[in-house]
VMD Tcl script that draws the C-alpha trace (Angstrom):
set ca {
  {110.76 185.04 73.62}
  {112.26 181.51 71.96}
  {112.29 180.03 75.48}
  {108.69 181.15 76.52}
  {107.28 179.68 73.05}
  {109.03 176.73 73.26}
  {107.90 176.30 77.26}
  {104.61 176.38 75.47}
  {105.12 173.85 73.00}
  {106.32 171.55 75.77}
  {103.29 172.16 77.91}
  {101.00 171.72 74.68}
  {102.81 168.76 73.95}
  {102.02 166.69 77.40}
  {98.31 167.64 77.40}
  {98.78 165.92 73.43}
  {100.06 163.27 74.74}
  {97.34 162.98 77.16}
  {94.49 163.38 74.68}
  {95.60 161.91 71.28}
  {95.63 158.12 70.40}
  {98.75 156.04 70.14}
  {98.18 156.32 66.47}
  {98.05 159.98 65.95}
  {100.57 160.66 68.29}
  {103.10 158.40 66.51}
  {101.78 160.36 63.48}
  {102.55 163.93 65.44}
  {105.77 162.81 66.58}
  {107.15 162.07 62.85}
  {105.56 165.43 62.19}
  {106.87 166.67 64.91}
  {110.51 165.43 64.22}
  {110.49 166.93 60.60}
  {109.43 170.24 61.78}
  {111.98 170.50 64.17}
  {114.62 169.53 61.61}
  {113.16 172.55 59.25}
  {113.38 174.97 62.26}
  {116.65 174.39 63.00}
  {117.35 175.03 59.29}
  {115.83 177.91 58.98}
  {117.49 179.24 62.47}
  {120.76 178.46 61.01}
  {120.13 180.54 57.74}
  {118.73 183.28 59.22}
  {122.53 183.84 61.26}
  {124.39 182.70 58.36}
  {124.85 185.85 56.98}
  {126.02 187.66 60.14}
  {127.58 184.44 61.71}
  {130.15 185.10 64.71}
  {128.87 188.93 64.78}
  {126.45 190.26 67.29}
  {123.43 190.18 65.23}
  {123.90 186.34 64.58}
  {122.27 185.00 67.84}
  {119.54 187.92 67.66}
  {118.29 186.48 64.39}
  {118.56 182.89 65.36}
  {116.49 183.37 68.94}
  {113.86 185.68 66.81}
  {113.24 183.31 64.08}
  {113.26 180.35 66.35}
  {110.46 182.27 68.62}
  {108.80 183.20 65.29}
  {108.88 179.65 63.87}
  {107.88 178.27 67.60}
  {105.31 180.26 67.81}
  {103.37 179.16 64.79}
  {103.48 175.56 65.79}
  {101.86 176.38 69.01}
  {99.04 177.31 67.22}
  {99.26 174.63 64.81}
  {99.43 172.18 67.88}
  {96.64 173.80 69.86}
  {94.38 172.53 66.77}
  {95.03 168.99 67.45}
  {93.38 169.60 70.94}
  {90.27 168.00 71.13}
}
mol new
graphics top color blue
foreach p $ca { graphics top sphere $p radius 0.5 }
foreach p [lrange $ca 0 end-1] q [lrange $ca 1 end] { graphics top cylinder $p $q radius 0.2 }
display resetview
């Protein structure tokens, strides 16, 4: 599911990049940066506990798709 959302948020991303100013995508991209760096936080805590067990990459890939996910829909609110 982590790979389809984030397929998404690529594809999002171009027609962004397409629509937005060179102002407000400079903006998104900083945004876009720090967001990044909070979901790979939050992927790494979320295997933490179980890290180098099975469940470790099951929790990673379903909060990264969770995480993902949301900033589709964040993104698809800058569309015009």
């Amino acid at each position: 599911m982590y790979q389809i959302w984030d397929d998404i948020l690529n594809t999002l991303w171009g027609y962004l990049k397409e629509s937005l100013s060179e102002e407000e995508m400079a903006a998104l991209t900083e945004d876009e940066i720090a967001w990044i760096t909070d979901k790979e936080n939050q992927v790494a805590a979320a295997g933490a506990e179980f890290e180098g067990g099975s469940m470790q990459p099951y929790l990673e890939n379903t909060t990264a798709a969770a995480l993902t996910k949301e900033r589709v829909y964040v993104l698809l609110e800058m569309l015009p």
